[in-house]
SERO-4910 file (N, C-alpha, C, O; in steps of 0.05 Angstrom, whole numbers):
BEGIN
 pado doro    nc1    nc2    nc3   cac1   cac2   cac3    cc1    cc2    cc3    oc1    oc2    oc3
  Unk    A   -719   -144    225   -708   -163    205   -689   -149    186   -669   -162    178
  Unk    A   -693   -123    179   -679   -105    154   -647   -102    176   -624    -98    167
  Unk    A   -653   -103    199   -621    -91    217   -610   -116    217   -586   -112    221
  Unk    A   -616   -143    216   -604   -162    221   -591   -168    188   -567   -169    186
  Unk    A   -609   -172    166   -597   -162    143   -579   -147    130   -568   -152    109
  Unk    A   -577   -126    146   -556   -104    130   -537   -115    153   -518   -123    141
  Unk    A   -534   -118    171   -507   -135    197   -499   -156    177   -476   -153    168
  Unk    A   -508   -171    171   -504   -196    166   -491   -195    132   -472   -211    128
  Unk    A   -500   -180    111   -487   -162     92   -465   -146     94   -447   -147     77
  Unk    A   -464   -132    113   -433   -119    133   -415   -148    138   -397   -152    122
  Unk    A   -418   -160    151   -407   -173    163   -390   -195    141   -367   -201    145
  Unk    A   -408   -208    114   -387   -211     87   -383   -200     75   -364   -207     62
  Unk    A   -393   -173     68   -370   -153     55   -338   -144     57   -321   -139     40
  Unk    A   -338   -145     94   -313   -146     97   -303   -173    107   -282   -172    118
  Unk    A   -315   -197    105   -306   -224    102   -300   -229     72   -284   -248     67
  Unk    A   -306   -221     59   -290   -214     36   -270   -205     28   -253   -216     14
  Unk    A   -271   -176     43   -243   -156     37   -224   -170     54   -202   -172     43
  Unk    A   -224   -180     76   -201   -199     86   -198   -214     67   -180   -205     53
  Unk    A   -208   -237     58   -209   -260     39   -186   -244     25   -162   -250     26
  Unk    A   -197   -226     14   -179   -217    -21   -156   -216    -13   -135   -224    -24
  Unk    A   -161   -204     12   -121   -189     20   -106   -208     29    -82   -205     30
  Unk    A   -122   -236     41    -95   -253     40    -97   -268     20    -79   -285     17
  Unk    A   -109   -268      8   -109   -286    -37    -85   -264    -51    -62   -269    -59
  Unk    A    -96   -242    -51    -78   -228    -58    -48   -230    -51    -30   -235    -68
  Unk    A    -44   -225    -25    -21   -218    -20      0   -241    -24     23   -237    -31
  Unk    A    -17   -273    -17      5   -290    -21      1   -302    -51     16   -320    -59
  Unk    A    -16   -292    -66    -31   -307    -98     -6   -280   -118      8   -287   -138
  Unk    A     -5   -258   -108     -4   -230   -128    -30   -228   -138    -45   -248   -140
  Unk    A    -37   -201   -145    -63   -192   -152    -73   -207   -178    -96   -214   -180
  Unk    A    -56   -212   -197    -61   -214   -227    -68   -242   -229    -85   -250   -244
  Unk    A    -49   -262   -207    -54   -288   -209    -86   -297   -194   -100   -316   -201
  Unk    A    -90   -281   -175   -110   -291   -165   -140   -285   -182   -146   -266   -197
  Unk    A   -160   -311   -174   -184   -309   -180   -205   -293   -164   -197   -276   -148
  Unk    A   -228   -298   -169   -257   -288   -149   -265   -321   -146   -281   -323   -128
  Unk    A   -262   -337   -154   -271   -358   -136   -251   -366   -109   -261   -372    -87
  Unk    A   -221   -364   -115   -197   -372    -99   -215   -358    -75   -223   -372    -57
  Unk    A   -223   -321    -74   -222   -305    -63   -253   -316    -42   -252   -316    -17
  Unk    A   -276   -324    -57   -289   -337    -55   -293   -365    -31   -306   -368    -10
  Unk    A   -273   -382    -49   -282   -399    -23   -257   -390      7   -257   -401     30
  Unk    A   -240   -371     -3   -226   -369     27   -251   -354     43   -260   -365     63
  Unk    A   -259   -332     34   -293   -316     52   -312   -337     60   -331   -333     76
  Unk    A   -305   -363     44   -329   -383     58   -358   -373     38   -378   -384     47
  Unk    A   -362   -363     23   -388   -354      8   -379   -366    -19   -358   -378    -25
  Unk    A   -401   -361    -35   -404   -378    -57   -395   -355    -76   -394   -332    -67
  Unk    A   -387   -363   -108   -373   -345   -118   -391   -325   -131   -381   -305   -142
  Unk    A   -421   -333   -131   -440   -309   -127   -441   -286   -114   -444   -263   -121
  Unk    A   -437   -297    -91   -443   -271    -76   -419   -251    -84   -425   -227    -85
  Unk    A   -390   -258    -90   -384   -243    -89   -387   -217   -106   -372   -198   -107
  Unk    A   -409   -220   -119   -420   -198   -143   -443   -188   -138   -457   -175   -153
  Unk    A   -447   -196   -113   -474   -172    -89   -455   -154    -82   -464   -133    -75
  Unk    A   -423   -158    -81   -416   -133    -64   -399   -120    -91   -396    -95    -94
  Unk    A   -391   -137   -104   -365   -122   -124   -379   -124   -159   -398   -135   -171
  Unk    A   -359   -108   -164   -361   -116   -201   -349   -124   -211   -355   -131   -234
  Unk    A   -318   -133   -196   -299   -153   -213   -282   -153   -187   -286   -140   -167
  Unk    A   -257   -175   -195   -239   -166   -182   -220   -143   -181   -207   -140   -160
  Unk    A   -216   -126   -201   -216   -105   -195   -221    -80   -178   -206    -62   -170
  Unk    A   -257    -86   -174   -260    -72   -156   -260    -88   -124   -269    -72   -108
  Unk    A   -255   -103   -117   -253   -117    -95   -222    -97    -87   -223    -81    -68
  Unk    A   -203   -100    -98   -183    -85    -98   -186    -58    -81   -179    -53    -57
  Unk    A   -198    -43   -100   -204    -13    -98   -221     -6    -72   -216     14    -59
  Unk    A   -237    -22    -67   -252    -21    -41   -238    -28    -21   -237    -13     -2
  Unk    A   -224    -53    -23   -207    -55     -3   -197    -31     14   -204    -23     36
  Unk    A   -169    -21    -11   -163      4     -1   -184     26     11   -183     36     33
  Unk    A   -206     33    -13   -229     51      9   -234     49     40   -229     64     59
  Unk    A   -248     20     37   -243     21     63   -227     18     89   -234     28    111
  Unk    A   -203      4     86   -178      7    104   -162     39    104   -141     40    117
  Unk    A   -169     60     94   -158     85     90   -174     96    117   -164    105    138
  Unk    A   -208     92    110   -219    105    129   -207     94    159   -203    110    177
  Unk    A   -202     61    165   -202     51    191   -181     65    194   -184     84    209
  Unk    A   -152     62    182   -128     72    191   -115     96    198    -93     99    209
  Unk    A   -134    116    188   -127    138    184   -143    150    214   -133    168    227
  Unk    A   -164    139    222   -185    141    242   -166    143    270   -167    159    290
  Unk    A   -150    125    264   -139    115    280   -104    129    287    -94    134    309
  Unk    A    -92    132    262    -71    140    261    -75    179    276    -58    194    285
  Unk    A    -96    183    275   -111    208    279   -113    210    308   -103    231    318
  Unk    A   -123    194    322   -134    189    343   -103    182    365    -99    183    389
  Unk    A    -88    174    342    -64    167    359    -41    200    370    -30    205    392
  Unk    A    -42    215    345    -31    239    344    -42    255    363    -29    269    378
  Unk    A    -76    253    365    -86    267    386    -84    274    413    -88    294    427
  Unk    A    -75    249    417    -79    245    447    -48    251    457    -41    245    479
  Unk    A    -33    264    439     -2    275    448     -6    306    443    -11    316    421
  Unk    A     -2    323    472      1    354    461     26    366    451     23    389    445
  Unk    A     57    354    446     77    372    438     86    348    411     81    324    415
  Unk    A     97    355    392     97    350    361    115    320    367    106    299    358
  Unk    A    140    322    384    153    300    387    132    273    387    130    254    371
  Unk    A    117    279    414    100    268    424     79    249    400     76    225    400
  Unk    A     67    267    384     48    268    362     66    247    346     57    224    344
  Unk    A     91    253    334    105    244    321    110    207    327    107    189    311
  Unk    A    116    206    355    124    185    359     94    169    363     95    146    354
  Unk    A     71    175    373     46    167    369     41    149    344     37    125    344
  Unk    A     43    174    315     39    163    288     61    134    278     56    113    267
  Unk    A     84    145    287    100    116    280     89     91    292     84     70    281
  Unk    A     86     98    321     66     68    331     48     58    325     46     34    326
  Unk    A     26     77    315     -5     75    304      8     55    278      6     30    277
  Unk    A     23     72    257     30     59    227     32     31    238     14     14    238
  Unk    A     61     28    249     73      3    252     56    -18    257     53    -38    243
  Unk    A     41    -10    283     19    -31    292     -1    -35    275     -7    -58    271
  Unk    A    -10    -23    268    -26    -32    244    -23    -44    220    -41    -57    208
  Unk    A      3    -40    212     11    -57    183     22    -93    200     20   -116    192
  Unk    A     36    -80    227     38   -107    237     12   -134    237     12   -155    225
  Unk    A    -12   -121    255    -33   -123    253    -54   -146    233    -67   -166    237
  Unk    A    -46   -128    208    -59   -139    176    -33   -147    165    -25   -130    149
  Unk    A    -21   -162    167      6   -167    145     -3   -173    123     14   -170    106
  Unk    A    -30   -182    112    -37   -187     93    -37   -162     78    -24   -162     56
  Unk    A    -46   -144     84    -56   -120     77    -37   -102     75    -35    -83     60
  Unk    A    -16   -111     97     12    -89     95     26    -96     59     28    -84     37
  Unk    A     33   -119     69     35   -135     37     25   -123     16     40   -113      0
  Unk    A     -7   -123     10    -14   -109     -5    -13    -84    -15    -16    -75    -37
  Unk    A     -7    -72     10     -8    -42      3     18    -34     -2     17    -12    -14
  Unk    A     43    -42      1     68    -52     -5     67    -49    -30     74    -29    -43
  Unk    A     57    -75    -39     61    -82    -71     46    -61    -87     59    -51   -106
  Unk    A     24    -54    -83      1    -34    -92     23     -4    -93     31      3   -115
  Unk    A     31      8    -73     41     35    -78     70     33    -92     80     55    -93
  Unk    A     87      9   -105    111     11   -111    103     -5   -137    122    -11   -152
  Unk    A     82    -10   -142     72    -18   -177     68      3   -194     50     18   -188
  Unk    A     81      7   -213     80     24   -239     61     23   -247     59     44   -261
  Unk    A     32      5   -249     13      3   -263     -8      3   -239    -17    -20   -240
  Unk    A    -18     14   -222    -32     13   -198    -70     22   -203    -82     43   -209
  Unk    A    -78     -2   -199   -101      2   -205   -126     16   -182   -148     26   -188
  Unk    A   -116     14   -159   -117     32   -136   -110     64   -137   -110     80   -118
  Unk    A   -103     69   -167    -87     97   -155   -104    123   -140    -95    141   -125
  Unk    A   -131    119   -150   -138    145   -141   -137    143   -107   -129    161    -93
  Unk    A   -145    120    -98   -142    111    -72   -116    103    -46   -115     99    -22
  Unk    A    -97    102    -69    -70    106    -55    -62    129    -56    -44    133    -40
  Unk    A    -72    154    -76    -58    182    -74    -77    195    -58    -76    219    -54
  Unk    A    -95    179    -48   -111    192    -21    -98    181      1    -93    197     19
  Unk    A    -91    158      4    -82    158     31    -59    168     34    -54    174     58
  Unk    A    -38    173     13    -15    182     18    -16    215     25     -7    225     45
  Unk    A    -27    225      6    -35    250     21    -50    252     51    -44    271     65
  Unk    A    -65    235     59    -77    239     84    -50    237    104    -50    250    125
  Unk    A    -29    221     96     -8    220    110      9    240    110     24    243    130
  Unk    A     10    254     93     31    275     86     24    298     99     40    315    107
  Unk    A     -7    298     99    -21    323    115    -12    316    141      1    333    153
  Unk    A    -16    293    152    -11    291    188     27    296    191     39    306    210
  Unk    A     37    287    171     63    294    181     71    325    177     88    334    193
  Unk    A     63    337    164     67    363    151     54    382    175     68    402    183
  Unk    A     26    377    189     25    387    213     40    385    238     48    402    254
  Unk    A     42    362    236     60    354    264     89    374    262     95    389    281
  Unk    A    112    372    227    130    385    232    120    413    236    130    426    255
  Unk    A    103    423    223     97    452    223     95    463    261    104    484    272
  Unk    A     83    444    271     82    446    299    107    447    317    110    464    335
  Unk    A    120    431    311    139    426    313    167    452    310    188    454    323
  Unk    A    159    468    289    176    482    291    175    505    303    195    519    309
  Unk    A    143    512    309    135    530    318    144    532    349    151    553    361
  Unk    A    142    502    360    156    499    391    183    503    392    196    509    412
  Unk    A    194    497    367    229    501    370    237    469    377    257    467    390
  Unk    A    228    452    372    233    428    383    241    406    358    251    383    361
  Unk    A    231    423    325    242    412    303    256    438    291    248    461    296
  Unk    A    281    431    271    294    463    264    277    471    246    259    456    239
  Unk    A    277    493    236    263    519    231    275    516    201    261    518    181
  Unk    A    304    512    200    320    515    170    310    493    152    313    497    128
  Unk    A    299    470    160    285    448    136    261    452    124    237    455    127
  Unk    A    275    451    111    247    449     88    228    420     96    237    397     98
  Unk    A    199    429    100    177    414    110    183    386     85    197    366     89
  Unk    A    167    393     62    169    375     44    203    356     53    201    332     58
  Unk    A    223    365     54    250    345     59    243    330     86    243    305     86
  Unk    A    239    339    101    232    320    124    216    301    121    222    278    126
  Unk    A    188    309    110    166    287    100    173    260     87    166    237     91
  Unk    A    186    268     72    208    246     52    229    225     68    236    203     61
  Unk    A    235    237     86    255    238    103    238    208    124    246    185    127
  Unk    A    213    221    137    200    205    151    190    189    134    199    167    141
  Unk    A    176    187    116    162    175    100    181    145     79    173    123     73
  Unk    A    198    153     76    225    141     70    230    119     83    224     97     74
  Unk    A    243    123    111    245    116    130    226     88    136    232     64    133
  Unk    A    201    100    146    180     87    151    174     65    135    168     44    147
  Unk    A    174     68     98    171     54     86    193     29     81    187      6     75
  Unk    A    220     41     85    241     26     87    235     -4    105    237    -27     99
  Unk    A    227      9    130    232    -13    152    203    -26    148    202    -48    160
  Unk    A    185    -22    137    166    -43    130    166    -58    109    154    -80    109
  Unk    A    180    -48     88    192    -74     76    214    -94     75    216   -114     61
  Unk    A    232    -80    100    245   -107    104    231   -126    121    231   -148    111
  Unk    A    218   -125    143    201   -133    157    182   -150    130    187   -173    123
  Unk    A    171   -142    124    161   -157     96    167   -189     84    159   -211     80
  Unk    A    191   -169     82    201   -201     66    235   -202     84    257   -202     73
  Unk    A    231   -203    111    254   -216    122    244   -241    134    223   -243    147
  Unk    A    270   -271    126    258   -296    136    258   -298    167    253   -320    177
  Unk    A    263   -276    183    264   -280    213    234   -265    210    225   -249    194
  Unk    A    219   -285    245    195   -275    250    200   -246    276    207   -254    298
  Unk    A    197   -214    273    209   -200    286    177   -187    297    155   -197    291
  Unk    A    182   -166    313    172   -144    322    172   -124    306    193   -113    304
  Unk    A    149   -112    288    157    -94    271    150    -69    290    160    -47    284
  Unk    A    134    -72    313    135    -46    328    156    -36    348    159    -14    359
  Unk    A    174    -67    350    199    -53    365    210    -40    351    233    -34    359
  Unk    A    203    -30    329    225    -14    315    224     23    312    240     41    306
  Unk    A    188     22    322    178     46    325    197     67    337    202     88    326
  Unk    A    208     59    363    225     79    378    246     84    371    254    107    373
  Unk    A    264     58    358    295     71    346    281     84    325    301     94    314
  Unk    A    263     90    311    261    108    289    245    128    294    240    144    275
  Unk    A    236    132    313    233    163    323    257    171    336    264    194    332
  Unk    A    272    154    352    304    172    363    314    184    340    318    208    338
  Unk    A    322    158    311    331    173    295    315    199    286    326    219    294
  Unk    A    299    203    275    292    225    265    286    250    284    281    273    275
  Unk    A    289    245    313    296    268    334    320    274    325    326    296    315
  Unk    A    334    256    328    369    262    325    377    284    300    391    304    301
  Unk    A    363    273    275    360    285    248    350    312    254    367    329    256
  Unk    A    325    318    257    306    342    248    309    353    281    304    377    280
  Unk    A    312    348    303    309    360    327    329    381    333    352    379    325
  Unk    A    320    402    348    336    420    351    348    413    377    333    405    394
  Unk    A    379    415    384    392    394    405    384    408    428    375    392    444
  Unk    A    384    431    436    375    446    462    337    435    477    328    439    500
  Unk    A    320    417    448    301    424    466    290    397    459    268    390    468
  Unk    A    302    385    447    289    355    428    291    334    460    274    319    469
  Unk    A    305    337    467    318    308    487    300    315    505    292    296    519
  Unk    A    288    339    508    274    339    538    247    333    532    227    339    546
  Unk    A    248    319    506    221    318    493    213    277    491    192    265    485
  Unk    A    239    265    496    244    248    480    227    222    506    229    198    504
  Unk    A    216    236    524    198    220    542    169    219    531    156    238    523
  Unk    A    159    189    534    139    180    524    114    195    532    110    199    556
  Unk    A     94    204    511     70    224    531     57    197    529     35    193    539
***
């Protein structure tokens, strides 16, 4: 009875954390309520204070827990490539598809990391670092094979990708055409071969593992 309980407690907690992220994303954080949030989860506006303490923290958890799924994953994607190109072009697909995925959530996390007043922060300067670490290995690897140049400075490239990356998910965001945000994965790993690759060894790299 206690396993069917804690399932069944799992199971609106994050019928919740969906709820918020699409209240949120099309409400803005500030305008939205905990009942709005409420009856989109289908639960009564009780419950939602079995799982949270305000809407604030509905927020904050959110991010908690979408850091762990994505990162699980963005991880799992890099793995399964042995040379840095490889790794590289892995993580742009993992990102992409995933923010494609949750647009609610892409949205949010959008608005959340480019707000001056971010109530998520300790939780967005964790995932951003968790990102910075996977790119920062990958170039480091990368240069070690000779397959990214040697003369860049790690930190400039990170920026470089990271830039990039963020760029094309916010136009995707708020462009009125309905597109492919993962067709875009590959022209933006060519570019950044083209950028950071060393020309003698990058191209023979530029086949899909």
């Amino acid at each position: 009875m206690s396993q069917f309980i804690n399932k069944e407690r799992n199971d609106k907690y994050r019928r919740i954390l969906e709820a918020a992220a699409k209240v949120f994303a099309s409400q803005g954080f500030h305008q939205s309520t905990v009942a709005q949030i409420a009856k989109e989860a289908g639960v009564a506006d009780g419950t939602i204070y079995l799982y949270f303490k305000n809407k604030d923290d509905i927020l904050v958890q959110f991010f908690s827990h979408r850091t762990k799924q994505v990162f699980d994953r963005f991880q799992a994607g890099v793995d399964r490539a042995n040379s840095s190109l490889g790794k590289l072009r892995n993580l742009i697909h993992s990102h992409l598809t995933e923010f494609q995925r949750d647009r609610d959530g892409a949205i949010l996390y959008q608005v959340e990391t480019h707000s001056n007043n971010r109530l998520a922060e300790a939780q967005i300067k964790e995932m951003s670092k968790m990102y910075r670490d996977i790119i920062t290995e990958i170039v480091e690897h990368g240069q070690q094979e000779g397959t990214i140049r040697k003369d860049l400075y790690v930190g400039l490239v990170k920026r470089f990708i990271i830039g990039a990356v963020d760029e094309v998910i916010n136009t995707w965001i708020h462009s009125d055409e309905d597109y492919d945000l993962v067709s875009m994965a590959d022209p933006l790993v060519e570019l950044f071969i083209r950028g950071i690759g060393s020309p003698d060894k990058a191209n023979d790299n530029l086949v899909s593992e």
